[in-house]
C-alpha positions as semicolon CSV with decimal commas, in nm:
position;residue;x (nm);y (nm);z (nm)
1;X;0,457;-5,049;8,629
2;X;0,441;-5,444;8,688
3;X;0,754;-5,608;8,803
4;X;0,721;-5,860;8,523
5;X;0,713;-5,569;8,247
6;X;1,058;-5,472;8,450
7;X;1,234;-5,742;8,435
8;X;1,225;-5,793;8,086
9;X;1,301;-5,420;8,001
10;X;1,551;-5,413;8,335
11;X;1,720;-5,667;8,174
12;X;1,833;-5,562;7,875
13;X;1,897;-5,221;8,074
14;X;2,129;-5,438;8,277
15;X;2,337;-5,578;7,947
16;X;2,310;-5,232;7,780
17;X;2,505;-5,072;8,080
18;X;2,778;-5,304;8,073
19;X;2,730;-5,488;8,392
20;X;2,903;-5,828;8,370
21;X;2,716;-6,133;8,455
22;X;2,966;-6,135;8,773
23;X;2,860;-5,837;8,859
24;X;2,536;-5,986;8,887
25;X;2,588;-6,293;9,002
26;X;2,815;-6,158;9,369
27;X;2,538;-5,968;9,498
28;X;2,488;-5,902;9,908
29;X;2,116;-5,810;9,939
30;X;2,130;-5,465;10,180
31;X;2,462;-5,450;10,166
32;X;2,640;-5,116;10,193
33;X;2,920;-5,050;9,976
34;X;3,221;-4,902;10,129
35;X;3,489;-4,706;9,928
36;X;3,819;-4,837;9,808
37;X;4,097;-4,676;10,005
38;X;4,387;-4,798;9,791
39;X;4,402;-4,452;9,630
40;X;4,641;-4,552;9,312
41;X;4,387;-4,521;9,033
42;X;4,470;-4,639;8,635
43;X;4,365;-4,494;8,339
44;X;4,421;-4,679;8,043
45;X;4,322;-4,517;7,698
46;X;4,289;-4,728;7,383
47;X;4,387;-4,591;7,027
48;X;4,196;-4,817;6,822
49;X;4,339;-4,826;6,453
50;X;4,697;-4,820;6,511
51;X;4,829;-4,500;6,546
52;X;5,127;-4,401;6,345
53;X;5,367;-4,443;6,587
54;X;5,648;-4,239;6,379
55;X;5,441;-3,918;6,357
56;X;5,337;-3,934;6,748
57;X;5,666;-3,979;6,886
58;X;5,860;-3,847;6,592
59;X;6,227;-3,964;6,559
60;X;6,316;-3,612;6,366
61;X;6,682;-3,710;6,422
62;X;6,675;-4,031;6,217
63;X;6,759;-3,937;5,820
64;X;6,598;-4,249;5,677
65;X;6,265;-4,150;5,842
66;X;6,247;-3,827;5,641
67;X;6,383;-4,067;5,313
68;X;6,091;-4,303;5,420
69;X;5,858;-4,038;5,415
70;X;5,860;-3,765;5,150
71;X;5,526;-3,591;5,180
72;X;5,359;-3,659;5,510
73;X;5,695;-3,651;5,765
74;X;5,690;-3,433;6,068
75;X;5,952;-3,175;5,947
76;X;6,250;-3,103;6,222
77;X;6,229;-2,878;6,474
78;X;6,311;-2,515;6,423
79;X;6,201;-2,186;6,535
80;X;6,162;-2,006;6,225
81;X;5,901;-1,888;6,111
82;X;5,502;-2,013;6,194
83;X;5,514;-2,371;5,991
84;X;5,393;-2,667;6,225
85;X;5,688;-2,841;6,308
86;X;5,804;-3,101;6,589
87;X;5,833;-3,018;6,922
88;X;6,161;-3,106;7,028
89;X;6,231;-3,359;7,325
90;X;6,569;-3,450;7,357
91;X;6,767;-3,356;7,059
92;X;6,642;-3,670;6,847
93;X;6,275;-3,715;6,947
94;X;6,002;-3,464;6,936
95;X;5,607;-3,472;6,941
96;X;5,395;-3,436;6,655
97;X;5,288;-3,033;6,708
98;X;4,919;-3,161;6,740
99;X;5,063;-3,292;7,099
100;X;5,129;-2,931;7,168
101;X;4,902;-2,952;7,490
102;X;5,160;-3,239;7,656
103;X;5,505;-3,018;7,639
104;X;5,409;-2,910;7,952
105;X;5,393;-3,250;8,093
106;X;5,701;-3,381;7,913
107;X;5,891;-3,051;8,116
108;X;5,780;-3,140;8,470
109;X;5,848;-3,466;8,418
110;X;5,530;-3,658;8,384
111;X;5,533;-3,759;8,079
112;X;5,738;-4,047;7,946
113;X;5,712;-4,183;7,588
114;X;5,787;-4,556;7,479
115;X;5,920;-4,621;7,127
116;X;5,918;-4,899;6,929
117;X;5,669;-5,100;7,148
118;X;5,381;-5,301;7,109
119;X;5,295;-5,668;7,063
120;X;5,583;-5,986;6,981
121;X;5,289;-6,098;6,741
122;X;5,328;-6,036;6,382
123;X;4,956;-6,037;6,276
124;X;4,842;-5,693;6,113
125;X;4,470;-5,767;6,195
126;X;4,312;-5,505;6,395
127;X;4,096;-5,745;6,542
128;X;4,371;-5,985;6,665
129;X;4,635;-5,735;6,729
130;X;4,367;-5,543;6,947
131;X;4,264;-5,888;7,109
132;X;4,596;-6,017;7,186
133;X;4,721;-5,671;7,328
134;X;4,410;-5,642;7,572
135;X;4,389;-6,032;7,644
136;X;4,782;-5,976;7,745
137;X;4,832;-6,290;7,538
138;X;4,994;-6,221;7,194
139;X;4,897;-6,512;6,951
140;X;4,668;-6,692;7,159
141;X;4,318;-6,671;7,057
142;X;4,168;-6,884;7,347
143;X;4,206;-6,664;7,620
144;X;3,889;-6,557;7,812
145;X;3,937;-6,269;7,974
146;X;4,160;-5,956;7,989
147;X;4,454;-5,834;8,169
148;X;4,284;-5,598;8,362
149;X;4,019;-5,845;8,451
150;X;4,287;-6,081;8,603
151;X;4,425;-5,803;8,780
152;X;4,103;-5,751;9,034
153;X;4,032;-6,098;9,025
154;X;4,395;-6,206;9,138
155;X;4,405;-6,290;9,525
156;X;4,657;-6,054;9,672
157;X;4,649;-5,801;9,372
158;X;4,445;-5,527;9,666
159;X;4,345;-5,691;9,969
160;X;4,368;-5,340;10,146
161;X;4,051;-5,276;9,883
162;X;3,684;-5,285;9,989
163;X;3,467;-5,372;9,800
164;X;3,275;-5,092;9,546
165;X;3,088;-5,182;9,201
166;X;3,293;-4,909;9,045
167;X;3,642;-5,027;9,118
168;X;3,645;-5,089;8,694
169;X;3,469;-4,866;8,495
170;X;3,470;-4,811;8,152
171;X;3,295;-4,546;7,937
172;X;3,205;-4,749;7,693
173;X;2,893;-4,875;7,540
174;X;3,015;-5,264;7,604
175;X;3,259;-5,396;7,840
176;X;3,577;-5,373;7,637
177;X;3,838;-5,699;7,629
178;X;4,064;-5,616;7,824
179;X;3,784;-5,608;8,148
180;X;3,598;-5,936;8,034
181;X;3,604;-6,184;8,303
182;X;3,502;-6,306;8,636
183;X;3,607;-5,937;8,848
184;X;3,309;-5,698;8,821
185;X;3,290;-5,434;8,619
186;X;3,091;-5,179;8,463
187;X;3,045;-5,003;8,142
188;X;2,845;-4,733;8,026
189;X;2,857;-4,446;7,784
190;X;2,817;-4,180;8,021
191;X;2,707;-4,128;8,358
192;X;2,361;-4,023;8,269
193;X;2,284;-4,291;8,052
194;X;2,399;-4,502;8,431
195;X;2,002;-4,501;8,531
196;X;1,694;-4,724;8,489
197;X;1,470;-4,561;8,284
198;X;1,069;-4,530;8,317
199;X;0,759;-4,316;8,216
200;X;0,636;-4,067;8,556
201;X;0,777;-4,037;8,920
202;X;1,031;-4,112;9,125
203;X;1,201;-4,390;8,837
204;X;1,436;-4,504;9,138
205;X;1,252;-4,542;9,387
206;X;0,942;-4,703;9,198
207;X;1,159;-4,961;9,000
208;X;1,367;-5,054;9,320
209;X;1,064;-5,104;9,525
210;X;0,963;-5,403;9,258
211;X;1,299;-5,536;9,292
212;X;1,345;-5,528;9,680
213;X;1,011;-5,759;9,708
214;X;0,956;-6,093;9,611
215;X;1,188;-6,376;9,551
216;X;1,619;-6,318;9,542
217;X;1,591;-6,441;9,216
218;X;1,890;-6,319;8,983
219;X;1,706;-6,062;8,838
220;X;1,576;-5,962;9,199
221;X;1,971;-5,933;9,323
222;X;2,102;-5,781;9,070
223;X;1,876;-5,564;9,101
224;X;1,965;-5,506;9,452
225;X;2,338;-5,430;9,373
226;X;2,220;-5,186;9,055
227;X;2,043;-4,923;9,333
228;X;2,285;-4,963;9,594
229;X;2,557;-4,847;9,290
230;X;2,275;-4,607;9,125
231;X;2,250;-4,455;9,447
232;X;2,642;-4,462;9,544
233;X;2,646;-4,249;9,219
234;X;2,402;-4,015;9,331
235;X;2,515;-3,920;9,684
236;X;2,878;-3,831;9,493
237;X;2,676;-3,560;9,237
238;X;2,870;-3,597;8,952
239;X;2,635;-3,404;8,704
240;X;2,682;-3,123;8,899
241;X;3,072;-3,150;8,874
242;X;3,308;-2,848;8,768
243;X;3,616;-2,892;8,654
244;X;3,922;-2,721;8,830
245;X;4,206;-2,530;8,794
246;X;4,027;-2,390;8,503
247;X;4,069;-2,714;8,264
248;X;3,852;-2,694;7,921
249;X;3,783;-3,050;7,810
250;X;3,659;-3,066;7,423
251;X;3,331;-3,129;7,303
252;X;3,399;-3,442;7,090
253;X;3,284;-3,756;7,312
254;X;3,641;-3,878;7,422
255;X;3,713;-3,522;7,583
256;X;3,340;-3,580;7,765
257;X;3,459;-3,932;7,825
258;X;3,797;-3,736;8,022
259;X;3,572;-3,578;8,184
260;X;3,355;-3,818;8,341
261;X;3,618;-4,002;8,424
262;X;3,737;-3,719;8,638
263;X;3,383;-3,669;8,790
264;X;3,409;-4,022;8,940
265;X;3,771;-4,016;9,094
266;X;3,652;-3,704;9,250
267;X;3,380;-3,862;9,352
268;X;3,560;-4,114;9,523
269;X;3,326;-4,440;9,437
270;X;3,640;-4,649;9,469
271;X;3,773;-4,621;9,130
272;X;4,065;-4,818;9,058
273;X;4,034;-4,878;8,688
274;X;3,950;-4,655;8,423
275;X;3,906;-4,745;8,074
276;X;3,816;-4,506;7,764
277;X;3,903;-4,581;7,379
278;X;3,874;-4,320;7,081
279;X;3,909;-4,465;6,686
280;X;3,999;-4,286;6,351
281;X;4,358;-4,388;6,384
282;X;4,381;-4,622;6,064
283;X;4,532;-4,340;5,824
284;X;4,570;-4,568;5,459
285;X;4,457;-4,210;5,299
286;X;4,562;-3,827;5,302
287;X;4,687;-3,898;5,660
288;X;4,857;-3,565;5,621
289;X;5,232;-3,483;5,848
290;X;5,231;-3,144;6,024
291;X;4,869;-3,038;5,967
292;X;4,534;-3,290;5,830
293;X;4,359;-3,600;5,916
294;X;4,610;-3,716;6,115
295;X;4,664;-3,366;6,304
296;X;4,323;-3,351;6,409
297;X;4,315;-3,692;6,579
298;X;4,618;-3,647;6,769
299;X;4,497;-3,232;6,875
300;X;4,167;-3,372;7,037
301;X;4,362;-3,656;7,179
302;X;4,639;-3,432;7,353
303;X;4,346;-3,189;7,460
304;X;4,123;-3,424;7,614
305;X;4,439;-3,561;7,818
306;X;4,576;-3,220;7,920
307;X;4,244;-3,125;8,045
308;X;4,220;-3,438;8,246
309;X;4,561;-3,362;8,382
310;X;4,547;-2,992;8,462
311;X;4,171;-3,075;8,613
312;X;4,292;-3,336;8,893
313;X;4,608;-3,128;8,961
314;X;4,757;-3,265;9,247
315;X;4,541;-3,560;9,217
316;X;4,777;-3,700;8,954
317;X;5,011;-3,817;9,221
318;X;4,807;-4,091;9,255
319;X;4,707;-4,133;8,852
320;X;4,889;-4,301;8,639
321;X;4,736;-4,250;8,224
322;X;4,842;-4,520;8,014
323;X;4,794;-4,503;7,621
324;X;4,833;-4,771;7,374
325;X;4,739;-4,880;7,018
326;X;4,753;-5,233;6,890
327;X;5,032;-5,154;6,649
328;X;5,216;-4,892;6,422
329;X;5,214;-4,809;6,079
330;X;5,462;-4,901;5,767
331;X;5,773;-4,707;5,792
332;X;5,759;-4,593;5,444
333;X;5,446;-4,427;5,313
334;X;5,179;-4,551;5,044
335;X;5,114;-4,433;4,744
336;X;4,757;-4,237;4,876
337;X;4,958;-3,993;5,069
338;X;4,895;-4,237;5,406
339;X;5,053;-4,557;5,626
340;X;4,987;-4,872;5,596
341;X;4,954;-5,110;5,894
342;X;5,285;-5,182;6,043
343;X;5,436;-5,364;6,337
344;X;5,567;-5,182;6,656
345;X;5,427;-4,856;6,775
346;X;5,433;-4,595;7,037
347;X;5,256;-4,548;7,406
348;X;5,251;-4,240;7,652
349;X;5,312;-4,264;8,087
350;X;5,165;-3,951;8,247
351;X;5,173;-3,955;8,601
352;X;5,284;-3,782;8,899
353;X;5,500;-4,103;8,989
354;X;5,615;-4,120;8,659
355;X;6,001;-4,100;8,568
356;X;5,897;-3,884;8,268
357;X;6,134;-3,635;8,044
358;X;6,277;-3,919;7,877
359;X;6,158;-4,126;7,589
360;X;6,226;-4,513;7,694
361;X;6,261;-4,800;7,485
362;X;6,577;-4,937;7,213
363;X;6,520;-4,713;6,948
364;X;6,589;-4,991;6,623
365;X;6,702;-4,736;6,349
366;X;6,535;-4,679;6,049
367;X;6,753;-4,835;5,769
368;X;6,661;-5,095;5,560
369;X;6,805;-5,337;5,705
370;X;6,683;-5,275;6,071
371;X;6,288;-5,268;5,936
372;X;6,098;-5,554;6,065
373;X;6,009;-5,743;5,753
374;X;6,186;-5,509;5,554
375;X;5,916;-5,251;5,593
376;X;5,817;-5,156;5,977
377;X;5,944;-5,044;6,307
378;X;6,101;-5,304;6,478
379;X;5,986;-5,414;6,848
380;X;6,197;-5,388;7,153
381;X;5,979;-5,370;7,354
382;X;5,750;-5,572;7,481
383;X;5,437;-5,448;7,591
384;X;5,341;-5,687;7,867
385;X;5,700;-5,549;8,021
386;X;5,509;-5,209;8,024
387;X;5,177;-5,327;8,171
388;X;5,319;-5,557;8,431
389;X;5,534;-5,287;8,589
390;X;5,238;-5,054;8,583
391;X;5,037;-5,291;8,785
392;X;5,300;-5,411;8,987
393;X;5,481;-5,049;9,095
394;X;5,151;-4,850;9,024
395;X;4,852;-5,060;9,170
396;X;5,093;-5,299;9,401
397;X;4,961;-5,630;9,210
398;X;5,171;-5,927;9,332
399;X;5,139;-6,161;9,103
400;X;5,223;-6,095;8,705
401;X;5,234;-6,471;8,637
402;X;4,878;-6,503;8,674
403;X;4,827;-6,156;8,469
404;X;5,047;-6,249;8,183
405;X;5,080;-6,626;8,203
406;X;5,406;-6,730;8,013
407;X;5,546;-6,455;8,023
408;X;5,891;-6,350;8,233
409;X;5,792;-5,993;8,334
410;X;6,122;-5,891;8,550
411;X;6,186;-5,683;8,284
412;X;6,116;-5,286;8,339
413;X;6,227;-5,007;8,192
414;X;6,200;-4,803;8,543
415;X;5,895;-4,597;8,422
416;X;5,820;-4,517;8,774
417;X;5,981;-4,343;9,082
């Protein structure tokens, strides 16, 4: 194969995988690359279609909610006979019974719910909602790059890091918006797909000896960096990973996404980041309450975490999960048996550190006259004052301003011990 064949092909290989031109661009030709030793490692999980907030985290205690919703509400708690119900919490909260597979994180204590949270912006566009809410910017369309992105490329956010080309990693096919920006990163859709690929031979070693002659061009170095992190990847074995502690993850490609995800903190490539997203939340029609569309979501959702959880054991001491969704849905529901978009929604804290068995935010009420527009869940929370004490108590980042410029992040709720 002819190195100028390569670089074409290698190229595109390059932007398919998700490395970011920063990635390419800070290259150390025969370099080694040491692991992280920070430990603390983040996995944030994106909801993409704004998940009804008030069937996730359902407020079974509130009357208006079961006025607001005559067909598709999560009926009460009860232990009567075998109809899906809620699973109670605390007497006023309870998860939708598709969550069935987080109780037992919710009674050790690592779970912790957030109500009524989500972005100050009012927009009901996915696209902007989803922007400003991984940008960390609500309303501002200019920004460049995202949160997370900040975060690693913030002096003092982990100095006690070294450096690893999987310190961010997200399994997906692009490099999502909330890790755009000058930190690198890398995306891919799964760890197999993390390879060069060409026709006979040792692919690896045939491709890499094109790259490691002639000039350092850019193609040349990243190059360079690719195999070093191809081969960091191989030493760790990931394909041949099993889980532990007998944990099932699903078949559908966010459980295999869990998964993965697992293989490399095991692995210990220096993961610090973790990203994953999973869509089909944006229920207009036959959402269904108890049991449908809806249900289904939410039981491969809670699956896929459990399994995560129950297959790093006492690894999650040093995991914190993080879920979010770019809003809620309308309070009252439509006239095709679904929710319309809405304002604020609903997140999930797992960790070991995590101050779970309590559900944290103001709850607003339900009434009319508490909707937000006359229609949604109100906000009281803010969701940069979630993210900025994740980063700041979780991952030890030291400066917020920079993360969330404008913004007076002081504010916790005291989600972790």
């Amino acid at each position: 194969m002819q190195r100028r064949v390569f670089v074409k092909s290698g190229a595109l290989a390059l932007v398919t995988m998700g490395l970011s031109p920063s990635f390419l661009r800070r290259t150390a030709m025969g370099m080694e690359l040491p692991l992280a030793v920070k430990g603390k490692v983040l996995i944030c999980l994106f909801q993409r279609g704004a998940a009804d907030a008030l069937s996730v985290v359902v407020p079974h205690g509130e009357r208006a909610y079961y006025q607001l919703r005559s067909t598709i509400a999560i009926p009460q708690p009860t232990r009567v006979g075998s109809a899906p119900s809620a699973i109670d919490l605390d007497g006023f909260f309870g998860l939708h019974p598709s969550l069935a597979p987080l109780k037992p994180l919710w009674d050790v204590g690592m779970l912790a719910p957030i109500h009524a949270v989500g972005s100050p912006s009012n927009t009901r566009s996915h696209f902007d909602a989803q922007d400003y809410m991984e940008s960390g910017t609500p309303d501002t369309k200019g920004t460049t790059d995202g949160w997370l992105n900040r975060y690693l490329a913030t002096s003092g956010t982990c100095e006690q890091c070294a450096p690893t080309p999987f310190r961010a990693v997200a399994m997906t096919p692009q490099t999502p918006r909330i890790l755009q920006g000058l930190a690198p990163t890398v995306a891919m859709n799964s760890l197999d797909e993390f390879a060069p690929r060409a026709a006979g031979g040792d692919q690896i070693a045939r491709l890499e000896a094109l790259y490691r002659t002639g000039s350092a061009d850019l193609i040349h170095s990243s190059g360079s960096e690719m195999f070093d992190a191809m081969k960091m990847l191989k030493s760790a074995n990931p394909q041949q990973y099993q889980p532990a502690n007998g944990a099932e993850y699903p078949k559908s490609q966010f459980g295999q996404r869990l998964k993965q995800i697992a293989q490399l903190i095991k692995s210990k490539v220096g993961m610090e980041i973790a990203f994953a997203d999973v869509g089909g939340w944006d229920t207009h029609v036959n959402q269904g309450g108890a049991t449908g569309q809806l249900a289904q979501r939410l039981d491969d959702f809670a699956q896929s975490i459990a399994a995560l959880t129950n297959d790093l054991g006492e690894g999650m001491e040093n995991v914190v999960i993080l879920t979010m969704s770019e809003f809620g849905r309308m309070a009252r529901q439509n006239g095709n048996g679904g929710t319309d978009h809405g304002h604020a929604g609903a997140m999930f804290v797992i960790g070991g550190s995590v101050k779970g068995k309590k559900v944290y935010g103001k709850w607003p009420g339900l009434q009319q006259e508490q909707l937000f527009e006359g229609r949604d869940l109100a906000l009281t929370t803010d969701f940069r004052s979630v993210f900025s004490e994740i980063a700041t108590k979780h991952l030890g980042a030291t400066n917020t301003g920079a993360m969330f410029p404008g913004f007076n992040s002081a504010t916790h709720l005291g989600l972790l011990g």
